[in-house]
C-alpha positions in Angstrom: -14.6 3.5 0.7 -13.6 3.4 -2.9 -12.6 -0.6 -4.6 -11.7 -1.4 -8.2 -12.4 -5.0 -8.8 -10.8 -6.7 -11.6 -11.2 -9.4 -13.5 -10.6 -11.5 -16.3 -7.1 -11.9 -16.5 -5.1 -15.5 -17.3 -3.2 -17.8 -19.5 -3.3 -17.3 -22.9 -1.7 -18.4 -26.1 -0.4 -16.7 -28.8 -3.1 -14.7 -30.8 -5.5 -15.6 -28.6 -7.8 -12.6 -26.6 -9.3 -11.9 -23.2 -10.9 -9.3 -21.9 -10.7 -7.7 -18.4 -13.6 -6.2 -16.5 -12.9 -3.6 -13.6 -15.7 -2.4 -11.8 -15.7 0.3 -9.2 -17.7 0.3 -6.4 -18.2 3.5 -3.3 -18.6 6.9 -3.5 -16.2 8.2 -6.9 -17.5 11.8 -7.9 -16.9 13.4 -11.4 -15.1 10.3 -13.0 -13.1 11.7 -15.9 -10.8 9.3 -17.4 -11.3 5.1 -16.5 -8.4 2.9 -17.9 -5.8 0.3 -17.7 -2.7 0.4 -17.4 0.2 -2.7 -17.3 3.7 -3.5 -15.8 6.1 -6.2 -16.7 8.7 -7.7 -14.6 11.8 -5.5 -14.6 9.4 -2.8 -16.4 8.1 0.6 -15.1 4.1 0.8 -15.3 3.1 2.0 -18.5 -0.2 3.6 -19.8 -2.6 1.0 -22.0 -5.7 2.4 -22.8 -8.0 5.1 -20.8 -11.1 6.3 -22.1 -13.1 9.9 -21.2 -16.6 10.3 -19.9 -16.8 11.7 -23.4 -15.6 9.2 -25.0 -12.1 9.5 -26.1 -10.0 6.9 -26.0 -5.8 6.9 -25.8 -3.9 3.8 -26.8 -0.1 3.0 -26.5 1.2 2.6 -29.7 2.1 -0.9 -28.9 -1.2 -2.3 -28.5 -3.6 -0.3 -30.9 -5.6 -2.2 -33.7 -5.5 -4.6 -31.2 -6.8 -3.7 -27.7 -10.4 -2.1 -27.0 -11.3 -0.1 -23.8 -14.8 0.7 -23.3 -16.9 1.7 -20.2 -20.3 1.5 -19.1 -20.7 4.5 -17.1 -24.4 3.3 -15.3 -22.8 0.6 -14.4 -18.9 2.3 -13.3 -17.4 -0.5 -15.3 -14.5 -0.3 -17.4 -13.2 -3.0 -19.5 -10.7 -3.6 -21.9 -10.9 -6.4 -25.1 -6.9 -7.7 -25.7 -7.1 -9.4 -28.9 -4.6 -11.0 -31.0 -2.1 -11.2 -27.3 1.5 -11.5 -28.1 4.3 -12.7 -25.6 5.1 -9.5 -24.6 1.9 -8.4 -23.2 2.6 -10.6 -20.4 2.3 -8.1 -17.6 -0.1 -7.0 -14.6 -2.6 -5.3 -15.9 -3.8 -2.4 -12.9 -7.1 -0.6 -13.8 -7.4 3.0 -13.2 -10.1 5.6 -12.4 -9.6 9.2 -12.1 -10.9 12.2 -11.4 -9.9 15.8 -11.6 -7.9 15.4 -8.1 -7.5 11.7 -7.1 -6.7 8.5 -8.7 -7.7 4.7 -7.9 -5.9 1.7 -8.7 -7.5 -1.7 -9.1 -5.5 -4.7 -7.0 -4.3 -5.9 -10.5 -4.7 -9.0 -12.7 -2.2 -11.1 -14.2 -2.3 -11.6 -18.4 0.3 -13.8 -18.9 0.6 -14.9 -23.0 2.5 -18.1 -23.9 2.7 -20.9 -25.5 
């Protein structure tokens, strides 16, 4: 069986950063895109950041110059560096792993920023 385990996630103030470790675990083949993606109360889940086994990374506009995803591939971990968290990043942050045919969701963490 496939699990995404996440971490990392919390209380945070204004401008301050964390950064959320997922790390998947079971038999994934052929992993093409691993990622995060977020949903706040009364919001539909939107896309954060994903990142390509070659590299490419995809930002929302919201968040880039501000969030990093990065993967370690040997090690099927995916992470993702918030920095400079405003209010309305508060959200559950649900990592993501996909392959050509199938996707996996992490249980989710909470990032809640506030003063």
């Amino acid at each position: 069986q496939v699990q995404l385990v996440e971490s990392g996630g919390g209380l945070v103030q204004p401008g301050g950063s964390l950064r959320l470790s997922c790390a998947a675990s079971g038999s994934i083949f052929s992993i093409y895109t691993m990622g995060w993606y977020r949903q706040a109360p009364g919001k539909q889940r939107e896309l954060v950041a994903t990142a390509t086994n070659g590299g490419r990374t995809n930002y929302a506009d919201s968040v880039k110059g501000r969030f990093t995803v990065s993967r370690d591939n040997a090690k099927n971990t995916v992470y993702l560096q918030m920095n400079s968290l405003k209010p309305e990043d508060t959200a559950v942050y649900y990592c993501n792993v996909r392959t050509l045919s199938i996707a996996y969701w992490g249980q989710g963490t909470q990032v809640t920023v506030s003063s």
